[in-house]
C-alpha positions in Angstrom: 14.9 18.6 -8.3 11.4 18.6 -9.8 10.1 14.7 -9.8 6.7 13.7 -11.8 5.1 11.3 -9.7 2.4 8.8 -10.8 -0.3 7.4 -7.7 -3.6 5.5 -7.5 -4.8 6.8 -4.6 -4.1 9.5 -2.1 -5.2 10.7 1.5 -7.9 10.9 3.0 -9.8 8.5 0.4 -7.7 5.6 0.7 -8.2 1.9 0.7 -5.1 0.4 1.7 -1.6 0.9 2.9 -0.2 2.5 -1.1 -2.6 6.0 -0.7 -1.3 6.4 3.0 2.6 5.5 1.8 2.3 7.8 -0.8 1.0 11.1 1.1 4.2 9.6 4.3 7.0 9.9 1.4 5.9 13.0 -0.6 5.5 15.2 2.7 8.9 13.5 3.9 10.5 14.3 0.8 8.9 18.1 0.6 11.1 18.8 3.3 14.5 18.6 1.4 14.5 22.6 0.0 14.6 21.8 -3.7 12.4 19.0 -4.1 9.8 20.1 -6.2 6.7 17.1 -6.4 3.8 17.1 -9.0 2.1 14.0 -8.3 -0.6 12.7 -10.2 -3.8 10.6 -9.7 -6.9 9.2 -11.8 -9.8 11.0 -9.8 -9.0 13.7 -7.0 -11.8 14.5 -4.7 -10.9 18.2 -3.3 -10.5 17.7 0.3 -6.6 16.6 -0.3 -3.6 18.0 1.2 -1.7 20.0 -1.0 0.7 21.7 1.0 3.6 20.3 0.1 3.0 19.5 -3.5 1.2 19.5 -7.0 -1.9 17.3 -7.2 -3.1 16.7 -11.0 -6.2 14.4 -11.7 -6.2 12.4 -14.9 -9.5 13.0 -14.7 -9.1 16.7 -15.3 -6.6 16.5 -18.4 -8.2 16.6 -21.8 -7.0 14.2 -24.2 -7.3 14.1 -27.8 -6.8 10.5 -30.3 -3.6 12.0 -31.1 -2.3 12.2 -27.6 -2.2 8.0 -27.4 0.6 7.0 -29.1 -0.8 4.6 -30.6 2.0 3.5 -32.3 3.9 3.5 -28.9 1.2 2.1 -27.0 0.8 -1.4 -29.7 4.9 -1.9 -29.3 4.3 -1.9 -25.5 2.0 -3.9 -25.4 3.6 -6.6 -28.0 6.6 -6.4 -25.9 5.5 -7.2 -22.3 4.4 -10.1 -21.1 0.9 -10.3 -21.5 -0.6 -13.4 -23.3 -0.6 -12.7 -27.4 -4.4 -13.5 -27.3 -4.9 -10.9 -24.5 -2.8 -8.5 -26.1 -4.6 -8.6 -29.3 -8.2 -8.6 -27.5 -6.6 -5.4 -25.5 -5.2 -3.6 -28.4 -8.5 -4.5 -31.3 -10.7 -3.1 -27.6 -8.3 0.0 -27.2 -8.8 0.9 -30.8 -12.4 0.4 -31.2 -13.6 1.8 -28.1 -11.2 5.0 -28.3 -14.3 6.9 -30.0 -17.0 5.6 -27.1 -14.4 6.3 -24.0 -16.5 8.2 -21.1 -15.3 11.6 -21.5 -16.9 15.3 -20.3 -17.7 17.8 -22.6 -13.9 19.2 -22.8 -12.1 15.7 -23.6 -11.1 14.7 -20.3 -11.2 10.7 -19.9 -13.1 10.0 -16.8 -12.2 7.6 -13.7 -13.8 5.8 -11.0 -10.8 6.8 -8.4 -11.4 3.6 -6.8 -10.7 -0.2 -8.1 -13.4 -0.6 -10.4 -14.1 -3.9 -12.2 -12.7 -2.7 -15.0 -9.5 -1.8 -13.8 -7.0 -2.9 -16.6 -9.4 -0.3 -18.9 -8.4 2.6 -16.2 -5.0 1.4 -15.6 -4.6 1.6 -19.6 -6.2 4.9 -19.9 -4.4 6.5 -17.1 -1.4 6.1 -19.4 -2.7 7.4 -22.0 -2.8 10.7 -20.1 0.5 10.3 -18.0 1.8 10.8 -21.7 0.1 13.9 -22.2 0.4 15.3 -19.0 4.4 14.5 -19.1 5.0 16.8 -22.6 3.0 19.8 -20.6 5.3 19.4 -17.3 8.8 20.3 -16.7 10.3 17.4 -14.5 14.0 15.5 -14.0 12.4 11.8 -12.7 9.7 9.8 -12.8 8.3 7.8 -10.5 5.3 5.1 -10.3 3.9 3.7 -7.1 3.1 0.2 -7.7 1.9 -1.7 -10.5 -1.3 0.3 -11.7 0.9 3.4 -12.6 3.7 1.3 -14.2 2.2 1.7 -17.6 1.5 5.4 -16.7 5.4 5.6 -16.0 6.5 3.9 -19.2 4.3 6.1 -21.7 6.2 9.2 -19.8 9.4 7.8 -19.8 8.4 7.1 -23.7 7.7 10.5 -24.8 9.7 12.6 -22.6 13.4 10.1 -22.7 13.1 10.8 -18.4 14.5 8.4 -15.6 11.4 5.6 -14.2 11.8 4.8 -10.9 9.1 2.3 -10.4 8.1 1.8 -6.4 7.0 -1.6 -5.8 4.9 -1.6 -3.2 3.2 -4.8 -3.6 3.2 -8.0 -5.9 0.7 -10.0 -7.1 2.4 -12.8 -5.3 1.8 -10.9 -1.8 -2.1 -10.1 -2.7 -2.6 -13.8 -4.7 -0.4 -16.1 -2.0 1.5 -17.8 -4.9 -1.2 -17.4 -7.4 -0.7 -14.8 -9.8 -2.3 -13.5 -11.9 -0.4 -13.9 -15.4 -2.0 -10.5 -17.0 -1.1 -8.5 -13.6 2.5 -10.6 -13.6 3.2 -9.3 -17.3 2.2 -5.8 -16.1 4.5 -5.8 -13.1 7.5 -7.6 -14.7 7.1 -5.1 -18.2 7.7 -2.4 -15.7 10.7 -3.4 -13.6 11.9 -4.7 -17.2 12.1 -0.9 -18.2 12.3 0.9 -15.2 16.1 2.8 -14.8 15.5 1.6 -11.0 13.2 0.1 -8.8 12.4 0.5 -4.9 11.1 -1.7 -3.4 9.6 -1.4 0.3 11.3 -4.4 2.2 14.4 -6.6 1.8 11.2 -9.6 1.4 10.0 -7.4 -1.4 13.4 -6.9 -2.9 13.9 -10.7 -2.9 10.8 -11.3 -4.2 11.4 -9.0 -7.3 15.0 -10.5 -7.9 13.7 -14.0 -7.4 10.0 -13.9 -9.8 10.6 -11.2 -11.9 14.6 -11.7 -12.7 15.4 -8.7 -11.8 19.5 -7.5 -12.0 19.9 -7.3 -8.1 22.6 -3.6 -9.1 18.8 -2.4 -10.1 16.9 -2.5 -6.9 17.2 -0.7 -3.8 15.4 -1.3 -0.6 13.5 1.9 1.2 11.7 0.9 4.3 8.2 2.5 5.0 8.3 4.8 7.8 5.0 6.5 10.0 3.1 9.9 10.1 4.2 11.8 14.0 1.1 11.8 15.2 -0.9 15.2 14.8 -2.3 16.5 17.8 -6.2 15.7 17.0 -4.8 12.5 17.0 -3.0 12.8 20.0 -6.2 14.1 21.7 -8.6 11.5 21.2 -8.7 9.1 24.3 -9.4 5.4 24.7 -13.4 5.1 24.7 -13.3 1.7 26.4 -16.8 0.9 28.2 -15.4 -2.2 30.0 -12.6 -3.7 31.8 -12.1 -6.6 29.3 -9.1 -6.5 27.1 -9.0 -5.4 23.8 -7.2 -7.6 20.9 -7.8 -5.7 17.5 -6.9 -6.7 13.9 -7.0 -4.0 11.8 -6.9 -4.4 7.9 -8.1 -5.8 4.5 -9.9 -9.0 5.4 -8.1 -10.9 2.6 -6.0 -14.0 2.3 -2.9 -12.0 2.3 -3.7 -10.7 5.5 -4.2 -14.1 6.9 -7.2 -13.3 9.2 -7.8 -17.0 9.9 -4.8 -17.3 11.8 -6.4 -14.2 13.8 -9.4 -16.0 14.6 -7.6 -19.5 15.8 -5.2 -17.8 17.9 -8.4 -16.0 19.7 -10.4 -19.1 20.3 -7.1 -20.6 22.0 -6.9 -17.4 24.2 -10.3 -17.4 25.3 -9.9 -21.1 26.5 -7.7 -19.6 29.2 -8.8 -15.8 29.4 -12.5 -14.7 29.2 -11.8 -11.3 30.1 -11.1 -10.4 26.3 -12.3 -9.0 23.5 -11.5 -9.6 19.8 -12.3 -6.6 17.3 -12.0 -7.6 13.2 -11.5 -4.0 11.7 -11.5 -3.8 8.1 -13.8 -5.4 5.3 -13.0 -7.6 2.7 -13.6 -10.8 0.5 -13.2 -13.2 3.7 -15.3 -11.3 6.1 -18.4 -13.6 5.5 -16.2 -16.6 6.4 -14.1 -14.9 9.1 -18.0 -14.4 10.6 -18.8 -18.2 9.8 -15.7 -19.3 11.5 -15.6 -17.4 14.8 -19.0 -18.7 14.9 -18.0 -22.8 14.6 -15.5 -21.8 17.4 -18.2 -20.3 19.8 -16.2 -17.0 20.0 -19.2 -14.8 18.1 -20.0 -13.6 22.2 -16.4 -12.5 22.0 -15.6 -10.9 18.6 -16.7 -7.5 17.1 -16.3 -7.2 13.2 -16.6 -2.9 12.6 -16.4 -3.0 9.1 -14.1 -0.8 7.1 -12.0 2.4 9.2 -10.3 5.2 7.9 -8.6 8.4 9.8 -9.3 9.4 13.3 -11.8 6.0 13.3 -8.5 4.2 12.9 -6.6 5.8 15.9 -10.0 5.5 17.9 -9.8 2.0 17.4 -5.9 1.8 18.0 -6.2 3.9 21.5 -9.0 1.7 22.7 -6.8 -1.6 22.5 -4.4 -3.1 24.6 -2.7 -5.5 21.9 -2.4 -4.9 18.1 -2.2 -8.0 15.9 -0.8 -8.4 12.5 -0.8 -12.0 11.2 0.0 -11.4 7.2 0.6 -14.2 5.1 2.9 -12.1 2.8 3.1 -8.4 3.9 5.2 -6.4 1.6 5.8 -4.0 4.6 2.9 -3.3 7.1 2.6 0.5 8.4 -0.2 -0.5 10.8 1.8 -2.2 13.5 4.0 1.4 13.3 0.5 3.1 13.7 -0.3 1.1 16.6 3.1 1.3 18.3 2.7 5.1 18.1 -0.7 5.1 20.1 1.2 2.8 22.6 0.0 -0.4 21.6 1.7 -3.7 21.9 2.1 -5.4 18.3 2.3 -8.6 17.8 3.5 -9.1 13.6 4.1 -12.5 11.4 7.9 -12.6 10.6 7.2 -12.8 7.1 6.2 -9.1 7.1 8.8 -6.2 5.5 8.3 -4.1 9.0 9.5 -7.2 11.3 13.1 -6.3 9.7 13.4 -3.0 11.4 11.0 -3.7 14.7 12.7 -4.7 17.4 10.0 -4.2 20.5 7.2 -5.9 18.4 6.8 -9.7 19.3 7.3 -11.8 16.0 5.7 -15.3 15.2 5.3 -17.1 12.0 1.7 -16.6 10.2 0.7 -20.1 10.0 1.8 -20.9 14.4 -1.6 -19.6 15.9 -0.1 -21.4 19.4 2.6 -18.8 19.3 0.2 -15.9 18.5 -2.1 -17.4 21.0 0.8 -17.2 23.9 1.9 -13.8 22.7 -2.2 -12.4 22.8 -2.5 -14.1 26.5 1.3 -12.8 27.8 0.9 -9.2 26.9 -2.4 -9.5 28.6 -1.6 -11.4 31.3 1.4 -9.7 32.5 1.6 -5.8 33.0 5.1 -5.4 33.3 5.6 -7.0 29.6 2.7 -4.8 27.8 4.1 -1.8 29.8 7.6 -2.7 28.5 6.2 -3.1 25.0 4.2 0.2 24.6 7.1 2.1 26.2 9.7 0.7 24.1 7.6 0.1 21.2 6.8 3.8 21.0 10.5 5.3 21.3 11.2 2.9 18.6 8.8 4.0 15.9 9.0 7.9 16.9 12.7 7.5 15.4 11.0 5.8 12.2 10.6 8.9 10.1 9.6 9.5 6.3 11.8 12.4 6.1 15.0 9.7 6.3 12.8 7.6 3.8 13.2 10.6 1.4 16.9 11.3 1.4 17.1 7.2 0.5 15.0 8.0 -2.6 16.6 11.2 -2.9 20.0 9.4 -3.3 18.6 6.8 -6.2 17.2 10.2 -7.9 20.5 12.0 -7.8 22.6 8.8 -9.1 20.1 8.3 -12.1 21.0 11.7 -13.0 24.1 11.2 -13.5 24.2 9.0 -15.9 
């Protein structure tokens, strides 16, 4: 089974939870004998890990005017659902500015490999070489993680007559909380719209899909996200904790989906009745200025440690050197951080309305918005060494069973019933 897969990012330049599913479910998957992976992403760095499959950068593919479809590319983009004005500013910009794209001197296209602020120019040129890399490559399937490769997925689908499975990873209704953004909508819903099947990552995702995007419920399957076994650098490094204070950590994008707020009110509450505790704010973001402001107007700032953005071994550094883990999203499609920290034997606390609180049982669960709940969760596991004990024990055995390699097979399964058809 040889499956063309199309990415945004990949480990160990990541930004977010899509780089770090993508490398879990691509090794899990390598391990089935026959699977055969080429995946493909804008801008490689080098220092990837490509023992278990074929990394291509759209950045390294020359492309020629020929090699856009053009004619494919204008019925696409008439035919989603992007507004008639955008579509005609897109198409009139596509056309003019073919002739002054950044290219080297052998035709490749070039990327940022990040999440520039023009994205929708990358996202639209990526296509344009998903379809020349797809008439080069010998493949069964496609398949697109999350809506920047969708478009990607449809041009190869277009020239090639292959299966799309589209993995939805995210929507614009997690990242906007309800407010979407109606060119990123049309994007997401033209995919799913074409797609011969979509994944998504969570039964909340899979409603959310059937629900806002109308999407034949026969069409979607759910695969849960799974976790990395630890390697053993990881395994080696030990807690660095210089004090006998506890350790509450919030690790992740300091965004509105992530609902940091509620992070920050539930640790003013806890130090009203603990002062032996520490808050740590890992991540960066658009709200970390006013998470800064706010801890501040509670008189916590004493208390609370902002780090800035982690990746890697800085992440597990962090995780080992905490006693509770807290994840208080608004709208988490999934959430493989509390499945991180569970691993390094750290008691989670989650928001019920994330993908990963329907398959964790030894995680304590509140709603987003009930910081008195989070509050009495923080100051329990703290408070009570036979609970945080019975957490990290538990919590551990639990995730160790919580393997990509089952993940696989799942999508393995979709693959081989697409084929049949």
């Amino acid at each position: 089974m040889k499956a063309l897969m199309f990415g945004w990012e990949f480990p160990p330049h990541i930004l977010g939870g899509l780089g770090t599913a993508s490398f879990g479910l691509t090794r899990g998957m390598s391990k089935q004998e026959d699977m055969d992976i080429t995946f493909v992403m804008p801008k490689p760095w080098g220092d990837e890990d490509q023992s278990f499959l074929k990394l291509i950068g759209a950045c390294n593919t020359p492309v020629v005017w020929k090699d856009i479809e053009w004619e494919w590319l204008s019925e696409r983009l008439a035919a989603s659902s992007v507004h008639p004005q955008e579509y005609y500013d897109m198409r009139n910009h596509i056309y003019a500015d073919f002739s002054h794209m950044h290219t080297n001197d052998i035709g490749c296209i070039e990327f940022s490999g990040r999440y520039p602020d023009n994205l929708l120019e990358e996202i639209n040129n990526y296509s344009i070489v998903a379809g020349v890399i797809a008439r080069s490559r010998d493949f069964d399937i496609i398949h697109s993680h999350d809506w920047l490769t969708y478009p990607a997925g449809l041009h190869a689908k277009a020239v090639t007559g292959k299966p799309l499975v589209i993995h939805v990873h995210a929507t614009d209704f997690d990242r906007s909380r309800g407010k979407v953004n109606p060119q990123v909508y049309g994007m997401e819903k033209d995919g799913m719209d074409n797609a011969d099947h979509i994944i998504a990552v969570s039964n909340l995702t899979r409603n959310t899909v059937i629900e806002k995007y109308h999407q034949d419920p026969k069409k979607v399957t759910t695969v849960h996200n799974a976790v990395e076994p630890l390697s053993k650098e990881i395994q080696a490094i030990t807690s660095r904790k210089g004090t006998k204070d506890k350790t509450i950590t919030f690790l992740g994008r300091i965004t509105m989906q992530k609902g940091p707020e509620y992070f920050v009110e539930a640790a003013a509450k806890v130090l009203k009745k603990a002062k032996n505790v520490r808050f740590v704010m890992a991540g960066n973001g658009d709200m970390m200025n006013q998470m800064i402001r706010l801890a501040a107007r509670r008189n916590i700032s004493d208390k609370f440690h902002f780090t800035g953005f982690m990746k890697g071994k800085q992440v597990y550094e962090i995780l080992k050197s905490s006693d509770v883990y807290v994840m208080p999203s608004v709208s988490e499609p999934f959430g493989i951080s509390p499945l991180e920290a569970m691993q390094c034997g750290v008691p989670s606390i989650i928001s019920k309305q994330s993908g990963c609180a329907e398959i964790l049982t030894n995680a304590i669960k509140t709603d987003y918005w009930d910081i008195e709940a989070m509050a009495d969760a923080m100051y329990s596991i703290i408070s009570y060494p036979s609970m945080a004990k019975f957490l990290k024990d538990e919590g551990k055995k639990e995730v160790d069973e919580i393997k990509w390699e089952y993940a696989g097979l799942k999508v393995r399964e979709i693959y081989n019933e697409l084929l049949k058809k």
